[in-house]
C-alpha positions as protocol buffer text, in pm:
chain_id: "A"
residue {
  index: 1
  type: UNK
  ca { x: 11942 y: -123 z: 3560 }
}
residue {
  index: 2
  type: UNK
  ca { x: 11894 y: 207 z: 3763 }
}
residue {
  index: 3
  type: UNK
  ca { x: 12094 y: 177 z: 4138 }
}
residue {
  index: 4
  type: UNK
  ca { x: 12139 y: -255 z: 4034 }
}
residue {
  index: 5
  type: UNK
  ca { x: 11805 y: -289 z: 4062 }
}
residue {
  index: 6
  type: UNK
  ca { x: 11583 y: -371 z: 3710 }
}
residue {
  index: 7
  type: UNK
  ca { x: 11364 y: -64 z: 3540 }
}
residue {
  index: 8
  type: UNK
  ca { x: 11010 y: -166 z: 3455 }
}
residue {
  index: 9
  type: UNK
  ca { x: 10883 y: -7 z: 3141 }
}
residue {
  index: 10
  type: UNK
  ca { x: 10404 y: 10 z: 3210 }
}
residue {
  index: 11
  type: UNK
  ca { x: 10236 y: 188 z: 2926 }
}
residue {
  index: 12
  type: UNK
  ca { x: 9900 y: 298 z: 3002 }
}
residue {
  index: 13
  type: UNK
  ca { x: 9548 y: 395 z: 2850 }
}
residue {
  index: 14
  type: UNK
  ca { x: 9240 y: 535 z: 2947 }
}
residue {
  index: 15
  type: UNK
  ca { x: 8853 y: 455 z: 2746 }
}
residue {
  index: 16
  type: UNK
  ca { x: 8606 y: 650 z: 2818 }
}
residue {
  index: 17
  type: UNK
  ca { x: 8233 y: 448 z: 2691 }
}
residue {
  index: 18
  type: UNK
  ca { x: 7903 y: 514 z: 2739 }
}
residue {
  index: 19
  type: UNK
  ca { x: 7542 y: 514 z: 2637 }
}
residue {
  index: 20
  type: UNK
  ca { x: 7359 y: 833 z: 2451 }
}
residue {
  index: 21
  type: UNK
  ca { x: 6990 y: 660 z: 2420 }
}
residue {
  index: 22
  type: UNK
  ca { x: 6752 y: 884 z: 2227 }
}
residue {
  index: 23
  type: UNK
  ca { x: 6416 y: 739 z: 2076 }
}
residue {
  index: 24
  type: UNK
  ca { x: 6211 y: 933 z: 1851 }
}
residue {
  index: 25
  type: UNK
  ca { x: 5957 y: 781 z: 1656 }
}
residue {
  index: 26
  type: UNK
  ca { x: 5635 y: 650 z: 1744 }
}
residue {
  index: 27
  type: UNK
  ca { x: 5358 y: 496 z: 1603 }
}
residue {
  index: 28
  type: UNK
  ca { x: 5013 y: 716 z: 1508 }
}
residue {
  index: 29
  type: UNK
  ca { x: 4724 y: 799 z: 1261 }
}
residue {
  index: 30
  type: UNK
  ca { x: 4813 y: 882 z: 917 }
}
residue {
  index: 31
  type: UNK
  ca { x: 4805 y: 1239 z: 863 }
}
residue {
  index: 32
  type: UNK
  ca { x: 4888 y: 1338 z: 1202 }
}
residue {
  index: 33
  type: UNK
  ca { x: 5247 y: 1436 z: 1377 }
}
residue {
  index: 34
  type: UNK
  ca { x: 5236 y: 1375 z: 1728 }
}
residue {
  index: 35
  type: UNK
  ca { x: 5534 y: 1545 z: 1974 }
}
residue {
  index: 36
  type: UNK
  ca { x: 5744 y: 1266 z: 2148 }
}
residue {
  index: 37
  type: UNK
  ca { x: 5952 y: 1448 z: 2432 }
}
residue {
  index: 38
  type: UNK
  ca { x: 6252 y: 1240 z: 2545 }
}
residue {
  index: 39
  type: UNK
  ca { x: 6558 y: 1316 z: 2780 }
}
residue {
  index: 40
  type: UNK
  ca { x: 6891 y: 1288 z: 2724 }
}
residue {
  index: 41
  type: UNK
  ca { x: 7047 y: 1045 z: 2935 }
}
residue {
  index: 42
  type: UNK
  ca { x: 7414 y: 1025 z: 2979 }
}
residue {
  index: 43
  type: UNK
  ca { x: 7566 y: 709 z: 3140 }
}
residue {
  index: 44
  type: UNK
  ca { x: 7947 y: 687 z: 3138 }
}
residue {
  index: 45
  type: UNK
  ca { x: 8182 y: 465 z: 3225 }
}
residue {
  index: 46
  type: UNK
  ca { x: 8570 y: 442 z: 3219 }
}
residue {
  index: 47
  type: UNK
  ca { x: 8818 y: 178 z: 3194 }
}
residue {
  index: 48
  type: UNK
  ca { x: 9226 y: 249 z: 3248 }
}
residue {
  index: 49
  type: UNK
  ca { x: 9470 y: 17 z: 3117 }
}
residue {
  index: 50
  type: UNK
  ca { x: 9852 y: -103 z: 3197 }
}
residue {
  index: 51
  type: UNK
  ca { x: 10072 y: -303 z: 3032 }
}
residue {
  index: 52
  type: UNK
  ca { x: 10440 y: -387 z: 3110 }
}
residue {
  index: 53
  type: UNK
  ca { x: 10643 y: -387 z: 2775 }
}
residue {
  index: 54
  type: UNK
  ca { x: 10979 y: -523 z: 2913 }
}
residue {
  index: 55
  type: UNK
  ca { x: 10969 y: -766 z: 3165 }
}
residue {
  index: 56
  type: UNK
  ca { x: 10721 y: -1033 z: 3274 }
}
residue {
  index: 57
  type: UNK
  ca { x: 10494 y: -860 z: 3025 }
}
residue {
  index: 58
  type: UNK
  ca { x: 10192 y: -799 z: 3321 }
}
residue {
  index: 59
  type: UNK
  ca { x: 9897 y: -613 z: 3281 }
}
residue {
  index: 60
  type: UNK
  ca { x: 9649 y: -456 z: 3474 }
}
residue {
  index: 61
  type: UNK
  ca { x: 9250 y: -321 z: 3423 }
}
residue {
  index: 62
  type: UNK
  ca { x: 9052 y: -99 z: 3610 }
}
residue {
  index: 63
  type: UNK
  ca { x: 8674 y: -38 z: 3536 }
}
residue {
  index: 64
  type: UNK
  ca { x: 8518 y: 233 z: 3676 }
}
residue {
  index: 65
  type: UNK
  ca { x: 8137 y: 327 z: 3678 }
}
């Protein structure tokens, strides 16, 4: 107890996950090797975490685009 009144102990954690989508391949004649031009595309997302440890064991999520 800090001043009489209880300490609550939160650990936390952050994810970051996402999507890398690259496609190559493509169907053609035999014998020939056709270019197939793609963009990288980056889509993230995040998600942050809290738990309390000592307590009334709460927790809390946050998911962010």
């Amino acid at each position: 107890m800090a001043g009489g009144k209880p300490v609550r102990i939160w650990v936390t954690d952050e994810h970051r996950y996402g999507l890398i989508p690259v496609v190559r391949k493509c169907w053609t004649l035999r014998g020939f090797r056709p270019t197939a031009p793609y963009q990288t595309k980056y889509e993230w997302g995040y998600r942050y975490s809290a738990l309390e440890v000592d307590g009334a064991h709460a927790a809390e999520f946050l998911c962010l685009p």
